[in-house]
C-alpha positions in Angstrom: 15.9 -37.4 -40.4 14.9 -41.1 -40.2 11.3 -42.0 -40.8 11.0 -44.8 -38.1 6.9 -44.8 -38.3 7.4 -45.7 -42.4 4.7 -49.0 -43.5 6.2 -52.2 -44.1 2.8 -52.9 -46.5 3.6 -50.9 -49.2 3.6 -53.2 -52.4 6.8 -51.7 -53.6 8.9 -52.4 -50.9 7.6 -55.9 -50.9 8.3 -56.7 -54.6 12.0 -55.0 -54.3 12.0 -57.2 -51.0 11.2 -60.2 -52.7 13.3 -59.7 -55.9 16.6 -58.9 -53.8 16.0 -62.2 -51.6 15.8 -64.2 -54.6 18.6 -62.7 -56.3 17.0 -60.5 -58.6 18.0 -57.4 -57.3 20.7 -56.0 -55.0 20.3 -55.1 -51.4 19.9 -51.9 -49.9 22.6 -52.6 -47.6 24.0 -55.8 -46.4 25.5 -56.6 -43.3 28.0 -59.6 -43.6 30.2 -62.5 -41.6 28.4 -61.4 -38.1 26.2 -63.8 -36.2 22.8 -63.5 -35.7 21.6 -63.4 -32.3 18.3 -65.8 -32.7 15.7 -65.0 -29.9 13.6 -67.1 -31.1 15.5 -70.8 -31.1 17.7 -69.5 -28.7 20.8 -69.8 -31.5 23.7 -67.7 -31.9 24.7 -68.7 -35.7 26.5 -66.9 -38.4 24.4 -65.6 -41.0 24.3 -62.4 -43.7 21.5 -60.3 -43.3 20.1 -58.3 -46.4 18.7 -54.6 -46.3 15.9 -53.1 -48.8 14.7 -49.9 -47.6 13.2 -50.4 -44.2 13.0 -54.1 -44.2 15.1 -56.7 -43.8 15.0 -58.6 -47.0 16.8 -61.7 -46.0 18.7 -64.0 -43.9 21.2 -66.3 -45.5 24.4 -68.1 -45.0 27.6 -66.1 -44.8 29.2 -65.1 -47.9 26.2 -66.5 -50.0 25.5 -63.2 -51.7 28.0 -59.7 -52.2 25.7 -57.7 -53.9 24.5 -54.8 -52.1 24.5 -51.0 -52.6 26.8 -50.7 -49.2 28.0 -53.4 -47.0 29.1 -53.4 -43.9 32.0 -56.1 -42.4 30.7 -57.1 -39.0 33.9 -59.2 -38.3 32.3 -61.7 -36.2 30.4 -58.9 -34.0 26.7 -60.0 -33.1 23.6 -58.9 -34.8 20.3 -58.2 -32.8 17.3 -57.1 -32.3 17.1 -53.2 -32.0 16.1 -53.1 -28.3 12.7 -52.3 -26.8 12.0 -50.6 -23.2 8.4 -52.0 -22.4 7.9 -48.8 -19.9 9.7 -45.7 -19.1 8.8 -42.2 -17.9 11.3 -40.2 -20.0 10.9 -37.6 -17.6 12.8 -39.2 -15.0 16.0 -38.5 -17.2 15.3 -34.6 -17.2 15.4 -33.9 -20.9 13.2 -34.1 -24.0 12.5 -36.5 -26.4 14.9 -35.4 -28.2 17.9 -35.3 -26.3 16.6 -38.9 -25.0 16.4 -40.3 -28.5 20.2 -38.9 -29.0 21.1 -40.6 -25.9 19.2 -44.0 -25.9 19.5 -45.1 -30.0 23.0 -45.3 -29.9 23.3 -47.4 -27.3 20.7 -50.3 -29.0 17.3 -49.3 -28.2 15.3 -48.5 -30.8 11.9 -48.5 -29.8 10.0 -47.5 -26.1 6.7 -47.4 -24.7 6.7 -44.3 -22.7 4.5 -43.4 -20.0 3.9 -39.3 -19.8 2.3 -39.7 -16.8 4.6 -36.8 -15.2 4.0 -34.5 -17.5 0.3 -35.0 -17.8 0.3 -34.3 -13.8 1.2 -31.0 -15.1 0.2 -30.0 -18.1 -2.6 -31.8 -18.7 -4.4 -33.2 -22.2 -2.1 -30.2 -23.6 1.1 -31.5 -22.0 0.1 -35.6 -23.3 -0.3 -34.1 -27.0 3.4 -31.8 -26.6 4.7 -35.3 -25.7 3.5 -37.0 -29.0 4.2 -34.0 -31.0 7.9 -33.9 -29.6 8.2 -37.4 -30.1 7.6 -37.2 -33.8 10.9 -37.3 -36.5 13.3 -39.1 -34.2 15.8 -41.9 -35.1 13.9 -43.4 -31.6 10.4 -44.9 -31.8 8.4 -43.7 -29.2 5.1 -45.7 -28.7 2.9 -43.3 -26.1 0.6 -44.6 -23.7 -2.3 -42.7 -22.0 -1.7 -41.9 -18.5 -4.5 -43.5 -16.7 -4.0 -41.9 -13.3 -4.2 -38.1 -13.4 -3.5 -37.7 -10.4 -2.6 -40.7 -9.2 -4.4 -40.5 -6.0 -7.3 -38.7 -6.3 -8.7 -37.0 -2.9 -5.6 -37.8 -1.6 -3.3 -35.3 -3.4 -3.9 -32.3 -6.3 -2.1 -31.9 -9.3 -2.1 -30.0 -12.5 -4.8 -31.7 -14.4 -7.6 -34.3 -13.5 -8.0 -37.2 -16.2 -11.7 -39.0 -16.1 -12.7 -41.7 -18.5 -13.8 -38.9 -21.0 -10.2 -37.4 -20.8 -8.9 -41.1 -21.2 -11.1 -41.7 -24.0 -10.0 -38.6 -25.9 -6.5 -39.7 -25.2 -7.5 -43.7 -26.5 -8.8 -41.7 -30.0 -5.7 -40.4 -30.7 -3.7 -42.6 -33.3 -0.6 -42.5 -31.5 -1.3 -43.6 -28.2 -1.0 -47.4 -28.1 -3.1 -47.9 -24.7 -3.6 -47.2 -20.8 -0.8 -46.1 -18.9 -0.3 -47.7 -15.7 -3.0 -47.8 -13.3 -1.7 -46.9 -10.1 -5.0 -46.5 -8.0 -5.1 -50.2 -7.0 -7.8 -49.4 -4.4 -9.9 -47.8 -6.8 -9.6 -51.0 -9.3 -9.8 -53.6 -6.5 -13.1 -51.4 -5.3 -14.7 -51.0 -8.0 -14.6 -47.3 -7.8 -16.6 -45.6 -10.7 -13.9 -43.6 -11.6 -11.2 -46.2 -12.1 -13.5 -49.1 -13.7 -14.5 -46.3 -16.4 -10.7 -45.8 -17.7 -10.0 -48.9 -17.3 -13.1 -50.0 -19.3 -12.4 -47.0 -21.9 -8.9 -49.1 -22.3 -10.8 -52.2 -22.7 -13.3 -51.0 -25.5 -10.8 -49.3 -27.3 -9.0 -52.7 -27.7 -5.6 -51.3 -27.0 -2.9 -52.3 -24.0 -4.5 -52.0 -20.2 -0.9 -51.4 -18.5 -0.5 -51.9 -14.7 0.8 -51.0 -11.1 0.5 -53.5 -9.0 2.9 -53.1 -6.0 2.1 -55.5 -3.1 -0.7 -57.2 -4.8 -1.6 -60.6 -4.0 -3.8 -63.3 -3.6 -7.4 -62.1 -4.6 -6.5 -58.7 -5.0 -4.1 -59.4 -7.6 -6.7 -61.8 -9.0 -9.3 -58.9 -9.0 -6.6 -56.0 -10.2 -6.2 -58.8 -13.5 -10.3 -59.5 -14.1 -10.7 -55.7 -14.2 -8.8 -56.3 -17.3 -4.9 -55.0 -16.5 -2.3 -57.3 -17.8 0.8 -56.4 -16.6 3.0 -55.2 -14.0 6.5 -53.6 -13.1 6.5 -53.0 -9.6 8.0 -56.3 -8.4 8.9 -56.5 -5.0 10.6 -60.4 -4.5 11.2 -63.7 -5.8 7.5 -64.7 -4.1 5.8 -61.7 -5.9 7.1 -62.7 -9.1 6.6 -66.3 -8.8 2.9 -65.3 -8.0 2.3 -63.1 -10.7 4.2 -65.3 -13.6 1.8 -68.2 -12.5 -1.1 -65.6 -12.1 -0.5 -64.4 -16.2 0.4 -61.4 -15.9 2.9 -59.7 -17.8 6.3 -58.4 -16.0 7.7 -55.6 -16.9 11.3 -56.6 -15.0 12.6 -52.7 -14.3 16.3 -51.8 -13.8 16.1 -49.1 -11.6 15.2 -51.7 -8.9 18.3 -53.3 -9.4 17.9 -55.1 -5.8 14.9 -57.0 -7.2 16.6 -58.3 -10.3 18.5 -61.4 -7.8 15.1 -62.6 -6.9 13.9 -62.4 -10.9 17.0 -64.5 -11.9 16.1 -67.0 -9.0 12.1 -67.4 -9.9 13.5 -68.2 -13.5 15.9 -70.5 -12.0 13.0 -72.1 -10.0 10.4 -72.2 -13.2 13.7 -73.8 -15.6 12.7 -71.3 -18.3 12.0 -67.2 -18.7 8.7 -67.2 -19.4 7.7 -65.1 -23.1 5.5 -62.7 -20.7 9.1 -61.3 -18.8 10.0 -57.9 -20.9 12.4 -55.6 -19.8 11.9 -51.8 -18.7 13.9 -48.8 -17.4 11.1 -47.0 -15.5 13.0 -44.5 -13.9 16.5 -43.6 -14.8 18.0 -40.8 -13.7 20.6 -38.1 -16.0 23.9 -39.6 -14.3 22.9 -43.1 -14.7 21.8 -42.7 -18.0 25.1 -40.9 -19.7 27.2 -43.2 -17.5 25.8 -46.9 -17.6 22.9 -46.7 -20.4 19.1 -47.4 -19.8 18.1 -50.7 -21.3 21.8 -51.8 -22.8 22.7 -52.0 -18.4 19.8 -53.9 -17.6 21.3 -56.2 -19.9 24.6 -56.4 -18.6 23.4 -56.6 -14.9 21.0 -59.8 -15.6 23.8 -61.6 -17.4 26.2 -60.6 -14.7 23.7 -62.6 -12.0 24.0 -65.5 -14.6 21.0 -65.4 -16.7 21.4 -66.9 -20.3 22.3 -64.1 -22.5 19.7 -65.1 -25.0 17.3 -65.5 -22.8 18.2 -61.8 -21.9 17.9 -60.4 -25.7 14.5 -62.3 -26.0 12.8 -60.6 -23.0 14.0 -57.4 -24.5 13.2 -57.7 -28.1 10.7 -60.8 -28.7 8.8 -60.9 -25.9 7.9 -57.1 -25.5 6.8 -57.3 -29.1 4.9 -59.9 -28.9 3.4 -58.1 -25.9 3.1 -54.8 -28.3 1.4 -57.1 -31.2 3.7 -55.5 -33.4 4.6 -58.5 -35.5 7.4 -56.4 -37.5 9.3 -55.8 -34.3 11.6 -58.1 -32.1 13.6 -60.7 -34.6 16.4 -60.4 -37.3 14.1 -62.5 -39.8 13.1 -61.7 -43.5 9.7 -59.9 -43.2 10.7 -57.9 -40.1 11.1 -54.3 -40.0 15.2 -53.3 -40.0 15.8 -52.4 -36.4 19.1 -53.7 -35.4 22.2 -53.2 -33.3 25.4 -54.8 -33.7 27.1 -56.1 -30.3 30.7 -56.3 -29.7 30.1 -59.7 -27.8 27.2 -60.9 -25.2 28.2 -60.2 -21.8 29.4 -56.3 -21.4 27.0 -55.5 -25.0 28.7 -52.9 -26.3 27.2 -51.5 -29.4 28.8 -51.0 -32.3 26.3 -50.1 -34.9 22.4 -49.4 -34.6 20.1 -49.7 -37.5 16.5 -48.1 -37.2 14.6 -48.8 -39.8 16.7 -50.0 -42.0 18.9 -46.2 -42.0 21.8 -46.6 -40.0 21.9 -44.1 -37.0 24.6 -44.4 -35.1 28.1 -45.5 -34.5 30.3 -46.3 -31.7 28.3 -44.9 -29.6 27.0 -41.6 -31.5 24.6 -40.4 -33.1 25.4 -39.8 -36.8 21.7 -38.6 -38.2 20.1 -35.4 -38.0 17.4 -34.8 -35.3 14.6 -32.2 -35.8 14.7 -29.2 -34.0 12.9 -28.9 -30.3 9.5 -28.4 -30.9 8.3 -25.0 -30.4 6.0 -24.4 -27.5 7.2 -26.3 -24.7 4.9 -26.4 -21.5 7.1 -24.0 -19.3 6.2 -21.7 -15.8 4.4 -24.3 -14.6 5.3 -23.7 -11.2 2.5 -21.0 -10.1 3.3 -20.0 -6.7 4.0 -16.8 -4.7 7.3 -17.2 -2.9 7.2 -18.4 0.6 8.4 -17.6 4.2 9.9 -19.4 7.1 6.8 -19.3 8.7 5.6 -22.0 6.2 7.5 -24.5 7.9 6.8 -23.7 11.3 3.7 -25.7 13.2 2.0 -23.3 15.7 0.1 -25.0 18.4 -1.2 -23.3 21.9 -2.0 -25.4 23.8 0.2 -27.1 26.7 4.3 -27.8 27.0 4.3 -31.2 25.1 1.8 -32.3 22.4 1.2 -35.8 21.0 2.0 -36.3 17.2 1.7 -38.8 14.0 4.6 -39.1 12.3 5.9 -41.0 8.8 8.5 -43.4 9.7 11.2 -45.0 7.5 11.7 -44.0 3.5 10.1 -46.0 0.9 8.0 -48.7 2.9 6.7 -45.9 5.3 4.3 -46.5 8.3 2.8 -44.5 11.1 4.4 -43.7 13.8 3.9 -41.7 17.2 6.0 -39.2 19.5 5.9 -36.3 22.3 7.2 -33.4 21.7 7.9 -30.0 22.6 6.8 -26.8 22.4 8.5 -23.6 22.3 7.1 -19.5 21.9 3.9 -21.6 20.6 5.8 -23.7 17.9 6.3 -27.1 17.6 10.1 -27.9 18.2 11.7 -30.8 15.7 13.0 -33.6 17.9 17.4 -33.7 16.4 16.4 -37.3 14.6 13.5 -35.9 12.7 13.0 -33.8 9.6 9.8 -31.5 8.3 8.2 -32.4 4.7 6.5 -29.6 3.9 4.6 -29.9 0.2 3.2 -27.0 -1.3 0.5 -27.1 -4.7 2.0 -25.5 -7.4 -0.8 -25.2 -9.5 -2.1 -21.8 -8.8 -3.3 -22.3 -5.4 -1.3 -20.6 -2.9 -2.9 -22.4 0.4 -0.7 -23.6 3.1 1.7 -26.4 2.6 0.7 -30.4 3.7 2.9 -31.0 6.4 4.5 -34.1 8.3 7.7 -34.9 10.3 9.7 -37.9 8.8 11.0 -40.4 11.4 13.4 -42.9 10.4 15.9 -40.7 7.4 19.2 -40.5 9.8 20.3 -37.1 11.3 19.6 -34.3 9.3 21.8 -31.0 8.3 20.6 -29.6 5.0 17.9 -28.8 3.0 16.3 -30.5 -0.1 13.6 -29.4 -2.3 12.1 -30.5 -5.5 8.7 -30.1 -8.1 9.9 -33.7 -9.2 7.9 -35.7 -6.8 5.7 -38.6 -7.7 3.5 -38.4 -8.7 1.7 -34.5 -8.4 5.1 -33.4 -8.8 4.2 -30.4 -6.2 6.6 -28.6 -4.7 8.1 -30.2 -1.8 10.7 -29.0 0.8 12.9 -31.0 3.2 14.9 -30.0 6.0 15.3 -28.7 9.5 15.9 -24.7 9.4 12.4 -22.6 8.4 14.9 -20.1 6.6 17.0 -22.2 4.7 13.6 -24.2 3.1 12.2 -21.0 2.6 15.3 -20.0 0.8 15.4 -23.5 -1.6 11.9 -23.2 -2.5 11.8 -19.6 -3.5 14.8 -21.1 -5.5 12.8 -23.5 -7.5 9.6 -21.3 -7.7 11.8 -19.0 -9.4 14.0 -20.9 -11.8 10.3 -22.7 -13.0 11.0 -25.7 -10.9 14.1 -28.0 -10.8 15.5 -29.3 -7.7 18.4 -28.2 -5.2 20.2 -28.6 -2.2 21.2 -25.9 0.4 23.9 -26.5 3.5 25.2 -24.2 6.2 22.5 -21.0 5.4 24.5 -20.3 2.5 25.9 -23.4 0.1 23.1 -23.9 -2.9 23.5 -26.6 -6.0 20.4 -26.3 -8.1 19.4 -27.9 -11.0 16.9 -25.9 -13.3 14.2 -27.5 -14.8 11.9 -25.2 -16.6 9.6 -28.0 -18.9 7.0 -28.9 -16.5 9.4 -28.4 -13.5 10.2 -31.8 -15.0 12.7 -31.5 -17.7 15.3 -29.6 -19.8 16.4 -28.4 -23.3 19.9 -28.5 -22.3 21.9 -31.8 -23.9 22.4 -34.8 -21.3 25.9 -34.3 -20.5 24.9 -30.1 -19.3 21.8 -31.4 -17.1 23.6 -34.7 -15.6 26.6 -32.5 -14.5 24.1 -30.3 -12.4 21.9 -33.3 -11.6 24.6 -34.7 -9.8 26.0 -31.5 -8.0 22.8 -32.0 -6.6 22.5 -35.6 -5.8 25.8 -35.6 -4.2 24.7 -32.7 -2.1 21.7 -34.9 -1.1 23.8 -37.5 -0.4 25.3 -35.7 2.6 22.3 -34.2 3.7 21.6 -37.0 6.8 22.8 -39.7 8.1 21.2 -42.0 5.9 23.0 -45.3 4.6 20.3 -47.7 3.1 20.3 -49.3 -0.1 18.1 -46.6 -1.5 19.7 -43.1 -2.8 18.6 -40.4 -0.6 17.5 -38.7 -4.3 15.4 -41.6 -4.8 13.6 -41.3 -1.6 12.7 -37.4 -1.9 10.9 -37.6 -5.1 9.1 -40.7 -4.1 8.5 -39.6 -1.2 5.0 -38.1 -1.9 4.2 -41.2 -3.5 0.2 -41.8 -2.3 -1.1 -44.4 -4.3 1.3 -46.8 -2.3 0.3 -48.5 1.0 1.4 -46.3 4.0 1.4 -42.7 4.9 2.8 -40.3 2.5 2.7 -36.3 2.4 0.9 -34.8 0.1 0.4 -30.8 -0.7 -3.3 -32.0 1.6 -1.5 -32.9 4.6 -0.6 -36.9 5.4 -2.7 -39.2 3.3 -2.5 -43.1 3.6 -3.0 -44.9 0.2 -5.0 -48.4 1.4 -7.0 -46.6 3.6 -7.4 -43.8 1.8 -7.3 -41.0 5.1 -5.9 -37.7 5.1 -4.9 -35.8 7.5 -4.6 -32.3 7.5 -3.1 -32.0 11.1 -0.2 -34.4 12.1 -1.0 -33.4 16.0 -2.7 -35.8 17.8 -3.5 -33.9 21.0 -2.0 -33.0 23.9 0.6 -35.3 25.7 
């Protein structure tokens, strides 16, 4: 196992450091006639790069030196920076830390900030600490922030835990945790509401990051969301927001799973004539499929430089920049001094790795893993999903009173906003007009109260049934469809199988993909869990009309998402996110 936490100040290392850069002493390892890919001057030279334990030793011209304890013949390939995902939510790629790190090293990143917001939805304080603990041993360095919005609209949804400032500053205590998660309650901050301006100022006093969520800010609410002390953002909406925000000082977080926004990016930088140091690069959200099949950070690479962005430019957002945004001066640059976390490229535009370094050990090879990993760590939060199985009569809407009743409905995925309509009634239920759909959201928490629900406007036509417990961010238990039995049917599924998600058709046609860890996550490798992630996905796929630029997977487990602006459905009925209503009726009155 690779040691990837191991001090660079030990005198020792430094005097064998010293000695083997002057000549003194041979290298560790030395990695010979590459080229160095220089994020700081923006070079791409030929160079030889000497090892000594976990540190790189030197830098010196090719063929200078050949004594080494092992050397390696880059043959012209391109030496880097390991890379470093400024924010991601492992979670979103439905396995542990473990099977991440197996996943993610050998295709060049070697360090991430990770965000356990989901699982601390869940599992609480005890879920955060599982995360660290799991993390622990890897060939991966996982940097863990403090989720800062527990849930992540409070009053306007319930979830497995409740974090307040003292939670927060427990969390801040812990050696490990390297600052505040992003703060999603923008209202709250903008406010002042006690309970926001508490974490953050728990953040502030503990002198570590204050990370951000700033979607649709602008103008003197951004400028109020920065002076509460948050510094950075990834949920970038257009050239204009960037533009803003870049002038403003905060720091972007540029994410790949929004690959629509990553045009506008290239064009701001076009604009400015230079990629500001406060651009880093994050993954977010990445889903199984997309992982195993394109790669987290190495694809955001590749699909900047495919829109035209200066390759180095690209490596520097991903290395320098988001160390220098970490403070951690031994990250981010093949220099002497620096700690030894590299990757060999096979060339600059389609970044194939060839060889990744982690601390001076090297960890993998043409894309595999070739160190030992720890065993899972015993103990994993599991049957989290605590609710009695439902009926079909959870998904019907009784109302008495006349033929035709008045309703509010959610309209459109993603950028939702109220909408109206008549409809009719039938044996005293409400009857689903043919271009609508019921969300029905149930707590999973241990209470077993009725479900929040709303009819979705806007999705295309409608002729199966989706449920999932991965839904930002309570991660509830929600239910989509059209036929009472059939949602009843997929939610008894997942109730039973400790959460996952699946996909029914036809009454009888079920793809399921069981996620027992926090109804989040599974011990299963990558390759098992993305084969019945995307049985599932392509079963969602078909299950409307739907053909906009957003996956229909995408827009079910976001679909709860209540800290953002619009109406959303929540396990408390439809809640609006600026205005902070709920609603635990969607009928308006009678038509």
């Amino acid at each position: 196992m690779v040691d990837v936490t191991c001090s660079l100040a030990e005198p020792e290392l430094r005097r064998r450091a010293v000695d083997a850069a002057c000549g003194r002493a041979p290298f560790d390892i030395l990695l010979c006639n590459g080229r160095v890919a220089d994020v700081a001057t923006g070079e791409l030279r030929y160079a030889d790069v000497g090892l000594v334990g976990p540190l790189i030793a030197s830098m010196h011209p090719t063929g200078q030196r050949q004594d080494a304890t092992k050397q390696f013949d880059l043959k012209g390939a391109i030496l880097a920076p390991g890379l470093i995902d400024s924010h991601v939510h492992i979670e979103s790629s439905m396995v542990t830390p473990r099977i991440y790190a197996q996943t993610v090293v050998p295709q060049g990143t070697t360090t991430i900030c990770w965000d356990p917001h989901e699982i601390g939805n869940v599992s609480g304080l005890p879920g955060v600490r599982w995360a660290i603990e799991a993390s622990k041993g890897l060939p991966l360095r996982i940097l863990v922030e403090a989720p800062s919005c527990v849930p992540s609209a409070p009053s306007l949804e319930r979830s497995g835990a409740d974090f307040d400032a003292t939670a927060m500053a427990e969390m801040l205590s812990w050696p490990e945790i390297i600052g505040v998660a992003e703060v999603m309650d923008m209202r709250g901050v903008v406010n002042n509401a006690p309970r926001m301006t508490t974490i953050v100022n728990a953040g502030l006093k503990s002198g570590k990051l204050v990370c951000g969520h700033a979607r649709n800010l602008a103008g003197e609410n951004l400028q109020a969301f920065m002076a509460a002390g948050i510094e950075s953002d990834h949920e970038l909406t257009s050239k204009t927001d960037i533009l803003e925000k870049l002038r403003s000082g905060m720091t972007l977080e540029l994410r790949v799973s929004h690959e629509n926004i990553l045009p506008e990016a290239v064009a701001a930088f076009e604009e400015l004539g230079t990629v500001p140091q406060t651009v880093t690069l994050c993954t977010d959200d990445v889903f199984p499929d997309d992982l195993l099949r394109r790669g987290g950070m190495v694809h955001h690479l590749r699909c900047l430089v495919a829109l035209g962005m200066n390759s180095l430019d690209v490596l520097r957002c991903a290395t320098l920049n988001t160390a220098q945004r970490l403070e951690r001066r031994d990250l981010g640059l093949v220099a002497a001094g620096r700690r030894a976390d590299l990757v060999v490229f096979d060339n600059l535009t389609d970044f194939t790795p060839l060889e990744v370094f982690a601390s001076g050990v090297h960890v993998a090879s043409r894309g595999t893993l070739i160190t030992m990993l720890p065993p899972e760590l015993p103990g994993m939060p599991v049957n989290t999903v605590k609710r009695t199985p439902v009926t079909s009569s959870d998904f019907k809407i009784p109302h008495t009173e006349k033929s035709k009743v008045k309703i509010r409905t959610v309209s459109t995925p993603r950028t939702t906003h109220w909408g109206e309509r008549e409809i009719d009634l039938e044996d005293g239920y409400l009857i689903l007009p043919s271009d609508t759909a019921l969300m029905a959201v149930f707590n999973r928490y241990g209470d077993n109260s009725p479900p929040g629900l709303g009819v979705l406007e806007g999705w295309g036509d409608w002729s199966a049934t989706i449920g999932t417990t991965i839904l930002h961010d309570s991660h509830n238990l929600a239910v989509f469809g059209r036929d009472p039995e059939e949602m009843a049917r997929v939610a008894n599924t997942l109730i039973a199988s400790g959460g996952g998600m699946a996909v029914a058709k036809a009454g009888k046609h079920l793809v399921h993909v069981a996620l027992p860890v926090c109804g989040l996550l599974s011990p299963e490798n990558l390759e098992i869990v993305s084969k019945h992630f995307t049985d599932v996905r392509d079963a969602a796929a078909t299950a409307t009309t739907w053909n906009g630029p957003t996956s229909m997977i995408k827009l079910v487990t976001g679909a709860s998402l209540a800290c953002n602006p619009g109406p959303h459905v929540t396990d408390l009925g439809i809640a609006d996110g600026m205005t902070g209503d709920v609603f635990s009726t969607m009928v308006l009155g009678d038509a």
